[in-house]
C-alpha positions in Angstrom: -14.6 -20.2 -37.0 -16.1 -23.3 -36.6 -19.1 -24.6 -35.2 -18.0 -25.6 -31.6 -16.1 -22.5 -31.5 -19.0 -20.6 -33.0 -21.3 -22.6 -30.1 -19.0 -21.8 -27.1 -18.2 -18.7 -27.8 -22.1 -17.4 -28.2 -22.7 -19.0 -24.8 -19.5 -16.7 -23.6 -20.8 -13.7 -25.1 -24.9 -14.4 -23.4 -23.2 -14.2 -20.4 -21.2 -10.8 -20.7 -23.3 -8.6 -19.4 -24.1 -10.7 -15.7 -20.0 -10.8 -16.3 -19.4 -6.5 -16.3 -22.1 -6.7 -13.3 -20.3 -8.9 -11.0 -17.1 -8.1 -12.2 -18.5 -4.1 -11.0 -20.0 -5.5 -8.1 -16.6 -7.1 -7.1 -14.3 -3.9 -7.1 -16.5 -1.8 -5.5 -16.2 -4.0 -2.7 -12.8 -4.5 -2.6 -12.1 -0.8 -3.0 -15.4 0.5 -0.6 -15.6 -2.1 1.7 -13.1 -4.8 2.2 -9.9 -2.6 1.4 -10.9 0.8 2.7 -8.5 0.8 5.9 -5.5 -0.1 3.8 -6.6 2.5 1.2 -6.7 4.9 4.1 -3.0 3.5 4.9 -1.9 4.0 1.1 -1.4 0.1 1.3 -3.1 0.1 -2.5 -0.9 1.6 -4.7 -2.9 0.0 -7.9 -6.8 -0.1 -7.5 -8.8 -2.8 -8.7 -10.0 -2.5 -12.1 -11.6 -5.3 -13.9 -11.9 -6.8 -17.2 -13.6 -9.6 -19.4 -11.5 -12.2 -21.4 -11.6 -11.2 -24.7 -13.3 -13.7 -27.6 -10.1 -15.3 -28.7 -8.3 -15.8 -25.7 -11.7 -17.3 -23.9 -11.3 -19.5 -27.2 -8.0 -21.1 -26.8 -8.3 -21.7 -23.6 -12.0 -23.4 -23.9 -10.7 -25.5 -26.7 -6.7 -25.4 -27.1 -4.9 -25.6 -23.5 -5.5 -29.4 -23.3 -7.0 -28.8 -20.0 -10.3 -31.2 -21.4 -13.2 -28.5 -20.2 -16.1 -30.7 -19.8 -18.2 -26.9 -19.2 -15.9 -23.8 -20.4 -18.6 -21.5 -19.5 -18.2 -22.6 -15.9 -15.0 -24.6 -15.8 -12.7 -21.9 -17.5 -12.7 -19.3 -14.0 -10.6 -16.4 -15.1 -13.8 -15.0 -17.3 -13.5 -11.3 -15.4 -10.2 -10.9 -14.2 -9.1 -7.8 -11.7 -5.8 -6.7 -10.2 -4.8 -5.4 -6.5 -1.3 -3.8 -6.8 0.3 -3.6 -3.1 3.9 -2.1 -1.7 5.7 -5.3 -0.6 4.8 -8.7 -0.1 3.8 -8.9 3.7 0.5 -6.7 2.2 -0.3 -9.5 -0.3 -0.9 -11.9 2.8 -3.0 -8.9 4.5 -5.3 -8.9 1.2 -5.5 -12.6 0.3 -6.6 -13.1 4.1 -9.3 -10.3 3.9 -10.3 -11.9 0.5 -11.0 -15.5 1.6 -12.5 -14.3 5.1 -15.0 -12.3 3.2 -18.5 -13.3 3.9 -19.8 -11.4 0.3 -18.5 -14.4 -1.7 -17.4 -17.6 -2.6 -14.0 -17.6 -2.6 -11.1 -20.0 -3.1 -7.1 -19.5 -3.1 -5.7 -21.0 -6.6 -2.4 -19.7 -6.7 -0.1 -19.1 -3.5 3.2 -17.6 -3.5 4.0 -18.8 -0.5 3.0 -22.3 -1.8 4.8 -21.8 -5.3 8.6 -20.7 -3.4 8.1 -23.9 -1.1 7.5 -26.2 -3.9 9.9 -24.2 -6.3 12.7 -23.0 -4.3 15.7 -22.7 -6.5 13.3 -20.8 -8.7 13.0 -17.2 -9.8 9.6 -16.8 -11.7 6.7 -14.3 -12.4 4.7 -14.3 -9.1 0.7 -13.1 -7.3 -1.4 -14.4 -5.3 -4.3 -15.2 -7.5 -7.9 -15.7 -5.6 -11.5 -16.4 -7.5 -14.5 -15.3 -6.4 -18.4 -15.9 -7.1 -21.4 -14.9 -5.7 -22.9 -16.3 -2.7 -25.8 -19.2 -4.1 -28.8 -16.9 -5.4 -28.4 -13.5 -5.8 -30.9 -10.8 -6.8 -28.6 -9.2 -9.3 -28.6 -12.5 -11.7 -30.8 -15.3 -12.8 -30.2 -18.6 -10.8 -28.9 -20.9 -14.2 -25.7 -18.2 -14.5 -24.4 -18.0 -10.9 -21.9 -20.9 -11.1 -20.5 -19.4 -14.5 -19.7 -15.9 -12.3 -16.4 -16.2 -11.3 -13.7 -13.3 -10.8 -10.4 -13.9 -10.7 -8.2 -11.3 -8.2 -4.8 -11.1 -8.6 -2.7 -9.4 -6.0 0.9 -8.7 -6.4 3.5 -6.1 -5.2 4.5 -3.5 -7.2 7.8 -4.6 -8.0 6.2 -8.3 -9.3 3.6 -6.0 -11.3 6.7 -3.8 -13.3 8.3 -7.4 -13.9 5.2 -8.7 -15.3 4.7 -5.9 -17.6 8.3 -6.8 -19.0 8.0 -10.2 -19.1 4.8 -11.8 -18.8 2.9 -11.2 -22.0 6.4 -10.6 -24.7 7.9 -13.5 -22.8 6.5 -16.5 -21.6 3.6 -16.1 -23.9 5.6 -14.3 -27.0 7.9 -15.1 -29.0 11.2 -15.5 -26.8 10.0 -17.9 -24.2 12.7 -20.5 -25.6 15.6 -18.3 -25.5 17.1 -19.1 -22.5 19.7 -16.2 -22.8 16.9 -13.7 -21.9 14.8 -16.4 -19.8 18.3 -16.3 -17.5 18.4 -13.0 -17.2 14.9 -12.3 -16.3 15.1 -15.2 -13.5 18.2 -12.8 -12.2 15.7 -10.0 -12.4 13.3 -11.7 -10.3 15.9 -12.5 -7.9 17.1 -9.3 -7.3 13.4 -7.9 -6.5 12.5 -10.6 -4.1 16.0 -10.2 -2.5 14.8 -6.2 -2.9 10.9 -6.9 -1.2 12.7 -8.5 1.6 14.4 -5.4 2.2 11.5 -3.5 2.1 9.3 -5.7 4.3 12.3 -5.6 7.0 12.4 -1.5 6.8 8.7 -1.4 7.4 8.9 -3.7 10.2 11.9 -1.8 11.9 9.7 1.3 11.5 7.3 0.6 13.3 8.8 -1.1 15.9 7.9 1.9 18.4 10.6 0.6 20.8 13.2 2.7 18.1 14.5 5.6 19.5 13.0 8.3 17.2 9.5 6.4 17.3 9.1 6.4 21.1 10.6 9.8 21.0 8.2 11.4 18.7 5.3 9.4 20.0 6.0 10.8 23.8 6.7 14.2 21.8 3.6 14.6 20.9 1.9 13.7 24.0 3.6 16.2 25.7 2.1 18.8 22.6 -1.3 17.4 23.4 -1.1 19.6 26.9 -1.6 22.3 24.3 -3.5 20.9 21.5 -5.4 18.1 23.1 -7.3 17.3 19.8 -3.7 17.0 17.5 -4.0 13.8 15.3 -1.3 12.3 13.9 -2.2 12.4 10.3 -1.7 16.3 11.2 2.1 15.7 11.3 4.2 17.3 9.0 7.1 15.1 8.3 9.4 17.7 6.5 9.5 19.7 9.9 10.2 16.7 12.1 12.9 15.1 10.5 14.2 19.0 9.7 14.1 19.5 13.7 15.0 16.3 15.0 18.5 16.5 13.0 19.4 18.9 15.8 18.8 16.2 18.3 22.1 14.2 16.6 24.3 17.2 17.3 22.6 18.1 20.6 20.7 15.6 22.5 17.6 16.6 24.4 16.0 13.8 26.7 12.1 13.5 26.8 12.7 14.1 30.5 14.2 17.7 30.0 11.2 18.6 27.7 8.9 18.0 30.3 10.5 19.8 33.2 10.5 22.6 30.5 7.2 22.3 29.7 5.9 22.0 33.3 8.5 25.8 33.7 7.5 27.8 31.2 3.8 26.1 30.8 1.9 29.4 30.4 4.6 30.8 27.7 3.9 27.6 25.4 0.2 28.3 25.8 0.4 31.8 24.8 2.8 30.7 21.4 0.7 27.5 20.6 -1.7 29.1 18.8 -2.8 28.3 15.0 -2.4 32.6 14.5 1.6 31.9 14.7 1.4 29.6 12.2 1.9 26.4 11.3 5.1 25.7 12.7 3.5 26.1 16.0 0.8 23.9 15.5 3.4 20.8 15.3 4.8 19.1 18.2 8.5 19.9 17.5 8.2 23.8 18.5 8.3 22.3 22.5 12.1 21.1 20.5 12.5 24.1 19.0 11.9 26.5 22.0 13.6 24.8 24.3 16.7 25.4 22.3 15.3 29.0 22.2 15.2 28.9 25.8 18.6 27.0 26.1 20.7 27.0 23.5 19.8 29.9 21.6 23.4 30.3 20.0 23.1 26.7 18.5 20.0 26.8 17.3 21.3 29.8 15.2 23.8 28.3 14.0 22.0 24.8 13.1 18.5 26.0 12.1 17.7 23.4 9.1 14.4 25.5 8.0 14.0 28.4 6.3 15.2 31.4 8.2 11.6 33.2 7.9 10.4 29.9 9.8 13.3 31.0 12.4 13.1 34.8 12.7 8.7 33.8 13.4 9.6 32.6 16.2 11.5 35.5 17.6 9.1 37.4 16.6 6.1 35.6 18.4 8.2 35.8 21.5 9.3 39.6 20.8 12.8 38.8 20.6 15.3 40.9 18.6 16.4 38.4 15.8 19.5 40.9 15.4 19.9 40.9 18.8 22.0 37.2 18.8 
């Protein structure tokens, strides 16, 4: 090692320490603070989790890139680097917007998807948002002369950007085979397919929830009607396994939202007596108003098209004292 490698990199190394800090400080915002409702919404499906350049490559980059750093220790900005893995690419511009709206930091946008397929069309490449951050002027947690060299670089990136980087980022257009233009085709082909994939994702998303879909405004006015009998039901209560079961009966026999509640308002004291946590958990969801008006109703067809287990179906004869061998 020579001396201006030996000098820039002890400068690098003074400053680890203030680097783990902030690089700390920094996920434990994004995952406690700045994320949390997303986190809630399992929007996160990779948490932050940060890490310090190592020696060498804070070395070729300082002194090898041609990039002319007049001050590595502040110029070079990728020092602490951390990752935000997200579902599809509508969630990136969710987290790069809650990034640079932040009032905990400095923060500026250096690399922009949105920005790279505009300027690169035809294009096929390795893609994330990529935002870096520094504390806000003086700050109690670090002497004043290293605040400037503090900078965090966030990458965020869907998870299908994430697996192709793992593939191809480090053993490819850093290794050994980013001139072979055999495998540089196929990967571009790769990439294709995922963004072509990510747009198919982002449209599902969207069309689910649109509530103006048949099975969302159906469900949603479902289980206002069960709120008659279980006024504090909350919707993370839902089990979807039993709705979906249950509302296949609705493709071979319809049942309007406005039959339910005439039922409802009919037999009002019965669905009191059965809605009770003591029967179980089948009649704590909002389907069993479904499911006994086909009791009430259709009795033979709901026999004969119970999707459940047929313990789940014999409970509820037996909560109304009907003979299960009876029909």
């Amino acid at each position: 090692m020579n001396n201006k490698e030996q000098e820039i990199l002890e400068q690098f190394n003074s400053i680890k320490p203030h680097l783990k800090i902030w690089g700390e400080i920094v996920d434990t915002y994004l995952v406690n603070k700045l994320l949390q409702d997303m986190i809630e919404e399992h929007l996160i499906k990779i948490y932050p989790c940060f890490r310090i350049k190592d020696d060498k490559s804070y070395l070729f980059k300082a002194l090898y890139r041609k990039k002319n750093y007049r001050n590595p220790i502040e110029n070079i900005e990728d020092k602490i680097g951390t990752r935000i893995v997200v579902l599809k690419s509508d969630d990136i511009k969710i987290v790069q917007q809650k990034i640079l709206e932040a009032n905990f930091w400095v923060s500026k946008l250096t690399k922009n998807i949105d920005q790279e397929i505009e300027d690169k069309p035809n294009i096929f490449d390795y893609q994330s948002s990529h935002i870096i951050v520094k504390p806000l002027g003086k700050d109690e947690n670090f002497p004043n002369e290293v605040i400037n060299s503090l900078t965090c670089e966030i990458q965020i990136r869907t998870l299908l950007q994430h697996a192709f980087a793992e593939v191809s980022h480090d053993s490819t257009y850093k290794g050994p085979y980013k001139n072979d233009k055999e495998i540089l085709r196929k990967l571009a082909k790769a990439m294709a397919l995922m963004e072509a994939t990510d747009d198919y994702f982002c449209n599902i998303f969207k069309m689910m929830s649109d509530e103006k879909r048949h099975y969302a405004l159906y469900l949603k006015e479902l289980i206002n009607l069960f709120r008659q009998f279980k006024e504090d039901f909350d919707n993370d209560e839902l089990n979807l396994f039993i709705t979906d079961s249950i509302f296949d009966l609705l493709e071979c026999e319809n049942i309007s939202i406005q039959e339910l509640e005439v039922f409802t308002a009919k037999h009002y004291s019965d669905l009191v007596k059965y809605i009770q946590p003591q029967n179980g958990l089948l009649f704590q969801q909002p389907t069993i108003i479904l499911i006994l008006y086909y009791f009430y109703n259709k009795r033979t067809f709901l026999k004969d098209n119970w999707t459940l287990d047929t313990e789940a179906l014999k409970r509820i004869y037996q909560v109304t004292t009907t003979s299960f061998n009876s029909y």
